[in-house]
Residue, then its C-alpha position, 0 to 999 in steps of 0.5 A: x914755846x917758852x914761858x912768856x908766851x905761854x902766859x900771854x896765850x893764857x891771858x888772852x883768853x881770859x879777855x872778853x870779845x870788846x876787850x880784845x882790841x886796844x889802843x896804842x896805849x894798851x886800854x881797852x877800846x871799847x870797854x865801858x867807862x866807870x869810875x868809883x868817884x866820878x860820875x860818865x856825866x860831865x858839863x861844859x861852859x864855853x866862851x868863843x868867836x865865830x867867822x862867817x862864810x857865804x855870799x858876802x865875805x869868806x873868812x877870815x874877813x878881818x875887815x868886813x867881820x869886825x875883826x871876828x869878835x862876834x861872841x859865842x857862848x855854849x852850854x852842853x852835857x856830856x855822856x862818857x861811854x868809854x875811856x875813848x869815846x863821849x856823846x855830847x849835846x849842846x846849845x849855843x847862842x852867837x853873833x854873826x856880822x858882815x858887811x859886803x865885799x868891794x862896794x857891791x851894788x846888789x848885796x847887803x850886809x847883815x847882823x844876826x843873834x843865832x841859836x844852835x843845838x845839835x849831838x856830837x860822838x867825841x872821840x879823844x885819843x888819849x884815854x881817861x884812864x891815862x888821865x885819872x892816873x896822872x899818866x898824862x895831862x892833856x888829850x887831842x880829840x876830834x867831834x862830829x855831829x847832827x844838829x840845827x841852827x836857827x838865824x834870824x838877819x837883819x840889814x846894816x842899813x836898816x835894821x830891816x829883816x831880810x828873810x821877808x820880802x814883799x812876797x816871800x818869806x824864808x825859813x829861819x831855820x836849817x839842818x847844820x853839820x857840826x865838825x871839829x877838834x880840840x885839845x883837852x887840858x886836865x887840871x884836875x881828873x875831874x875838870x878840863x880847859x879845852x881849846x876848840x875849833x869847830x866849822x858847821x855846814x848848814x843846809x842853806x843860802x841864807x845865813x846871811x839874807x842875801x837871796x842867791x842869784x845865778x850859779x851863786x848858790x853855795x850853802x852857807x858856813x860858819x866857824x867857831x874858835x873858843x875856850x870851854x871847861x868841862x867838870x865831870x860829876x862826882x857821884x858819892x853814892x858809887x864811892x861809898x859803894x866801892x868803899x863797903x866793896x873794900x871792906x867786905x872783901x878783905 
C-alpha cells in the first residue's frame, strides 16, 4: 500500500458515523448546520399566483381562471438542521376563481379567499457551506409536507355560499399535501430569491362548492407559482463567542 492510501485510511477513521456519507460535493450529509454569524433560522416573505384543479376547469384554464391572476402571499420560518436538509413552516392566504367549462347547466362558478398552513422537510442540493464560501450562487431544491387549507366558496351568481344548502352544511376545511421545487438564488450568504412552484393535494371535492355527482368524485387541487426571499437570522451573541474562541487559542 503506498503513502496516499495509507493517509486516506487514516483519515477516515477519524470521521464520525454521520460524517462518513457525503454528497457529490464532499460535504457532510448529515452533519449539523452551524455557522458563527448566522443563526439555523431564517424567514421568507413570498408573492405569487395560484391555478385551480377539480369539477370545474383543470389548469392551466387561462380563460375561466382570469388568466391565473389570482394572488397568493405567504409568510414562513425556517429551521436549517443541516447544510443540505430545512424544516419549514408556513402560512398563506390566496385567491382561487372559476368559472365552469362550456355552458354547463348543472355547475357554478366560484370565488373563494382560502388559508393555508402546513410543515415541510427541504431538501437543497447544493449545500450552504458551497454558498457561504462563494462556491456557488444558486441551489435546486425540492419540498413536501403535511398541512391544512381552509376555503370558503362563494357563487359568481350570487355571492351566495355554496358550502350550505338548504339541508346540508359542508366542512370548510380539509388536510392538504404540499410538494414542490424551487430554485434558491443567493445575493448574499445570508438572503435568497427563490423562485417556486408548488401543487397541494387536498382531501376534498369542494374546493370549488360544486357538489360531485356520479363518478365525478376526484379531490380537488390547486397549484401555486411565486417568488419568495428568504433572510437567515444573524446571531452576534455566536459571533463574538467564536471570536473570544479566536482569541484564547492563539
Amino acid at each position: 500500500m503506498d503513502t496516499d492510501s495509507l493517509q486516506k485510511s487514516s483519515s477516515n477513521i477519524n470521521l464520525s458515523p454521520q460524517e462518513t456519507f457525503r454528497g457529490k460535493t464532499g460535504q457532510p450529509y448529515f452533519k449539523k448546520y452551524a455557522h458563527p454569524l448566522l443563526s439555523p433560522f431564517s424567514y421568507r416573505l413570498g408573492l405569487g399566483i395560484t391555478a385551480y384543479a377539480g369539477d370545474l376547469s383543470k389548469a392551466p384554464d387561462f380563460a375561466n381562471q382570469k388568466n391565473h391572476l389570482t394572488p397568493f402571499i405567504s409568510a414562513g420560518l425556517v429551521y436549517r438542521l443541516t447544510h443540505f436538509v430545512s424544516f419549514r413552516l408556513e402560512a398563506a392566504g390566496f385567491q382561487l376563481y372559476s368559472k365552469p367549462e362550456g355552458n354547463s347547466s348543472t355547475q357554478v362558478g366560484f370565488n373563494s379567499y382560502n388559508a393555508e398552513a402546513y410543515l415541510a422537510l427541504v431538501h437543497e442540493f447544493i449545500p450552504k457551506k458551497s454558498i457561504e464560501s462563494y462556491a456557488k450562487k444558486a441551489s435546486p431544491y425540492i419540498y413536501g409536507g403535511i398541512g391544512g387549507v381552509l376555503y370558503n366558496p362563494k357563487s359568481l351568481d350570487d355571492d351566495s355560499n355554496l358550502l350550505t344548502t338548504e339541508d346540508t352544511t359542508f366542512s370548510n376545511k380539509s388536510l392538504m399535501i404540499p410538494a414542490g421545487l424551487g430554485l434558491k438564488y443567493y445575493i448574499h450568504e445570508s438572503i435568497s430569491i427563490d423562485l417556486e412552484g408548488g401543487v397541494r393535494f387536498t382531501k376534498t371535492d369542494m374546493l370549488d362548492g360544486n357538489i360531485p355527482t356520479g363518478d365525478n368524485t376526484k379531490n380537488d387541487i390547486y397549484f401555486t407559482l411565486g417568488v419568495k426571499v428568504t433572510v437567515q437570522i444573524m446571531t452576534k451573541y455566536k459571533y463574538k463567542r467564536h471570536l473570544r474562541r479566536q482569541v484564547k487559542n492563539r
